[in-house]
C-alpha positions in Angstrom: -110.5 33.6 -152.4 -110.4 30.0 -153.9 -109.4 28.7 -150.6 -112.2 30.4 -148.6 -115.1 29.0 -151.1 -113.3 25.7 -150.8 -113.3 26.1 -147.2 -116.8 26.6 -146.9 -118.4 24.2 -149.3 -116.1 21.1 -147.7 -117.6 22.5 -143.9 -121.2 22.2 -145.4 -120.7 18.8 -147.6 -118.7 17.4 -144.4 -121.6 17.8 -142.5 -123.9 15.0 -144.7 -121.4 11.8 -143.6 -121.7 12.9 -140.1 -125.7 11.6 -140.4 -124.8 8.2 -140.9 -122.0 8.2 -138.6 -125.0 9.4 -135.9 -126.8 6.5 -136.2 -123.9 4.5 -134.9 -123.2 6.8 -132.0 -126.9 6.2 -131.5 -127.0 2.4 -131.7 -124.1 2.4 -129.6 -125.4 4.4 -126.7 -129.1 2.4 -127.2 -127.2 -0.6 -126.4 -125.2 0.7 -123.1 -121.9 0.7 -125.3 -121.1 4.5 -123.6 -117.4 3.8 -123.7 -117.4 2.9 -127.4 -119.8 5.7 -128.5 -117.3 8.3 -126.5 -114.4 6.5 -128.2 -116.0 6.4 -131.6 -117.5 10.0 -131.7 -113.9 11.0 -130.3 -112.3 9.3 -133.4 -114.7 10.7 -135.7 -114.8 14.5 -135.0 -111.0 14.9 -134.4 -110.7 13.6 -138.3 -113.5 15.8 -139.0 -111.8 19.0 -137.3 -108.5 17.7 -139.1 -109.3 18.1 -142.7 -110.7 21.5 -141.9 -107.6 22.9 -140.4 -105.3 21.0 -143.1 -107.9 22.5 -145.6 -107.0 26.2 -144.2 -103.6 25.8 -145.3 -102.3 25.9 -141.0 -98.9 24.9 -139.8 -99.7 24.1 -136.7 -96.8 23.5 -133.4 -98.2 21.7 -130.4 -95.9 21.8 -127.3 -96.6 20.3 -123.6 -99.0 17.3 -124.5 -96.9 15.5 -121.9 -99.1 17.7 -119.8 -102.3 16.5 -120.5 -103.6 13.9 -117.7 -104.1 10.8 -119.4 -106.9 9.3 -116.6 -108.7 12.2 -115.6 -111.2 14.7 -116.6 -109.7 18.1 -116.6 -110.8 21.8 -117.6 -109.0 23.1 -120.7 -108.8 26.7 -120.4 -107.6 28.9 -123.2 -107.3 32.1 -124.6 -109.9 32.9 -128.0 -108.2 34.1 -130.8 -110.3 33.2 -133.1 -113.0 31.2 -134.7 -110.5 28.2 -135.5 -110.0 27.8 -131.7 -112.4 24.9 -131.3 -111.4 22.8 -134.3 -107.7 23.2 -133.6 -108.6 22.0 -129.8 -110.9 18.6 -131.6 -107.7 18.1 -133.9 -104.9 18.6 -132.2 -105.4 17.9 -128.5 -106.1 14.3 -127.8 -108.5 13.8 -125.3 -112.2 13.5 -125.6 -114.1 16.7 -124.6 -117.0 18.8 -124.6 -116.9 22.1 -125.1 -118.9 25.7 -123.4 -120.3 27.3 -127.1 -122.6 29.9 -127.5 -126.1 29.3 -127.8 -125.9 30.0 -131.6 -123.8 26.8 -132.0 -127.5 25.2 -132.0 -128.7 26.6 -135.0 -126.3 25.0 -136.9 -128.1 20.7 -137.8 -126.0 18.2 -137.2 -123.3 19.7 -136.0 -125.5 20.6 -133.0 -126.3 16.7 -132.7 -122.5 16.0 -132.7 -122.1 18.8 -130.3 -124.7 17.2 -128.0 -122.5 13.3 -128.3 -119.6 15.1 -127.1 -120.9 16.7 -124.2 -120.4 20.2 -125.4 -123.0 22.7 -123.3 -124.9 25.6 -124.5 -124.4 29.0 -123.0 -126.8 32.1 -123.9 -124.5 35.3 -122.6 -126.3 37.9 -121.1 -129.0 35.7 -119.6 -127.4 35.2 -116.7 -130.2 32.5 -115.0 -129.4 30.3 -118.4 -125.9 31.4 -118.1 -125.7 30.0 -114.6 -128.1 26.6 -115.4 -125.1 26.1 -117.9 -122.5 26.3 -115.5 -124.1 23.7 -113.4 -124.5 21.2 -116.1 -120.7 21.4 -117.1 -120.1 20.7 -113.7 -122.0 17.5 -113.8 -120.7 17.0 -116.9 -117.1 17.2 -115.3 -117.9 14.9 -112.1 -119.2 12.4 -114.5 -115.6 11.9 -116.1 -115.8 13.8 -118.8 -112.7 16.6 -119.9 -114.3 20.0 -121.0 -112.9 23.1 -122.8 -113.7 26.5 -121.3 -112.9 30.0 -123.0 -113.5 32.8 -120.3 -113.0 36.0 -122.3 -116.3 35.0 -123.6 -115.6 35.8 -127.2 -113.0 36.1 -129.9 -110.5 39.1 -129.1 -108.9 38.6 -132.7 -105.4 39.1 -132.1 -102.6 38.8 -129.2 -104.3 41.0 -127.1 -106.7 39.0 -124.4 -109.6 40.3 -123.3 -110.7 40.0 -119.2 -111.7 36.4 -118.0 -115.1 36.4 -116.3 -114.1 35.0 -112.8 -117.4 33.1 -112.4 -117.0 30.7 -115.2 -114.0 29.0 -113.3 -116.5 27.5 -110.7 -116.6 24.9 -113.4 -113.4 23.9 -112.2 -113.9 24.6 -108.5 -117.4 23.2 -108.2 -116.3 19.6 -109.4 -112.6 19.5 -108.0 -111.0 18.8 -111.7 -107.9 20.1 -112.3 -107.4 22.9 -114.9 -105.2 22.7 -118.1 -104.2 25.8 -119.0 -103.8 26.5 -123.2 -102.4 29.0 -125.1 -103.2 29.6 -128.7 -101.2 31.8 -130.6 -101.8 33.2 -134.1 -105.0 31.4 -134.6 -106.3 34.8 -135.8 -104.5 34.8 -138.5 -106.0 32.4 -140.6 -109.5 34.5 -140.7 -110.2 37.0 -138.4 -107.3 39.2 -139.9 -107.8 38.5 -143.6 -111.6 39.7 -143.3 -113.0 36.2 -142.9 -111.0 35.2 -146.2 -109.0 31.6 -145.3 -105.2 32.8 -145.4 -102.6 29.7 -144.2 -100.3 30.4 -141.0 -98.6 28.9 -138.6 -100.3 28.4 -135.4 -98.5 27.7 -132.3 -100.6 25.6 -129.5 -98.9 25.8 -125.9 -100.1 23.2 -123.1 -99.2 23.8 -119.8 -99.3 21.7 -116.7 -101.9 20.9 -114.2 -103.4 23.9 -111.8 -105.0 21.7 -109.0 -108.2 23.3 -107.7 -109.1 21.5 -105.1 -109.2 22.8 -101.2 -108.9 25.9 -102.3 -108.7 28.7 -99.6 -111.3 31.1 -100.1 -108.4 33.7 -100.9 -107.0 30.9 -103.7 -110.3 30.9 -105.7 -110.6 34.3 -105.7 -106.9 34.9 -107.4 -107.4 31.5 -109.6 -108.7 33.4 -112.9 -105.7 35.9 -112.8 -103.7 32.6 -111.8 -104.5 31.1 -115.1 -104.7 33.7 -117.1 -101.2 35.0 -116.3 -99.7 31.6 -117.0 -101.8 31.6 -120.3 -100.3 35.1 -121.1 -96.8 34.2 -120.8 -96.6 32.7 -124.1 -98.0 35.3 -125.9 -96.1 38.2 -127.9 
């Protein structure tokens, strides 16, 4: 319990440096310096997502980073275990990115704003005009240069089991032409969604696989790309 109040209070108290820290990004992007705003707000949020996951108490195993294309935007697909996913992704895969979040992500200040420097986009599910207005700005987001992180079950299954991908969110991928990285994440779970939202320590294993190209796809190719992915994302779960 000790480590879950811990947990909490450091998430909250983090937040107040990162104020400061905006008005860099902001002078930065004020004076045309995008590159070193990306590079800086990519420094700054990995660390930030890193004291959280050391402060869970995680053991975490990253294999396949050989696999991540080093001058390229790419998709990041991966299953959701859990509600660690996204700082595990900010600390432990190195490549700046945005991120598809739920609208609720916005209710949340300065997190939000930090959200919004690293070209995360905000998705309302089960509004499915707002849903698809999203879509298309993380396409643009993607031709523009920028990596992004996708999680097409939609929300959290909470265990080994993965829920269904929704087809429609991979047009991200086929709409700008980026290649998608496919990402498993297993036993993320465990550190909260199967202690009842209580901060237990576990070992995590992260899985990065190489490149699924998704350009000139047949029409037939699209159509089987979500089970594609998924299947490859499967195979490295229990």
């Amino acid at each position: 319990m000790l480590r879950t109040i811990s947990f909490y209070a450091h998430f909250v108290f983090s937040l107040i440096p990162k104020i400061p820290q905006g008005y860099k990004v902001e002078k930065l992007l004020n004076s045309g310096k995008i590159s070193e705003a990306d590079e800086y707000v990519h420094r700054a949020s990995t660390n930030w997502a890193l004291q959280h996951v050391k402060r869970s108490g995680a053991k975490i195993k990253v294999f396949g980073e050989e696999n991540i294309p080093a001058d390229i935007p790419v998709l990041f697909v991966s299953n959701h275990q859990g509600n660690f996913d996204i700082a595990l992704f900010m600390s432990h895969i190195n490549k700046p990115k945005g991120y598809m979040a739920k609208i609720e992500m916005q209710k949340i200040p300065v997190l939000r704003t930090w959200m919004k420097y690293m070209h995360c986009v905000f998705m309302e599910r089960g509004n499915l005009r707002k849903a698809a207005e999203a879509i298309s700005e993380g396409i643009k987001i993607l031709k523009s240069g920028y990596s992004m992180v996708l999680f097409p079950e939609g929300t959290r299954s909470k265990g080994n089991q993965m829920n269904e991908f929704k087809p429609g969110a991979f047009k991200l991928a086929t709409k700008s032409g980026v290649p998608i990285v496919p990402v498993t994440i297993n036993g993320s779970y465990k550190l909260m969604e199967q202690n009842n939202s209580k901060i237990k320590p576990a070992e995590v294993e992260i899985y990065i696989h190489p490149i699924v190209l998704t350009e000139n796809l047949t029409r037939e190719e699209e159509g089987e790309l979500s089970e594609k992915v998924k299947a490859i994302i499967q195979s490295k779960l229990p």
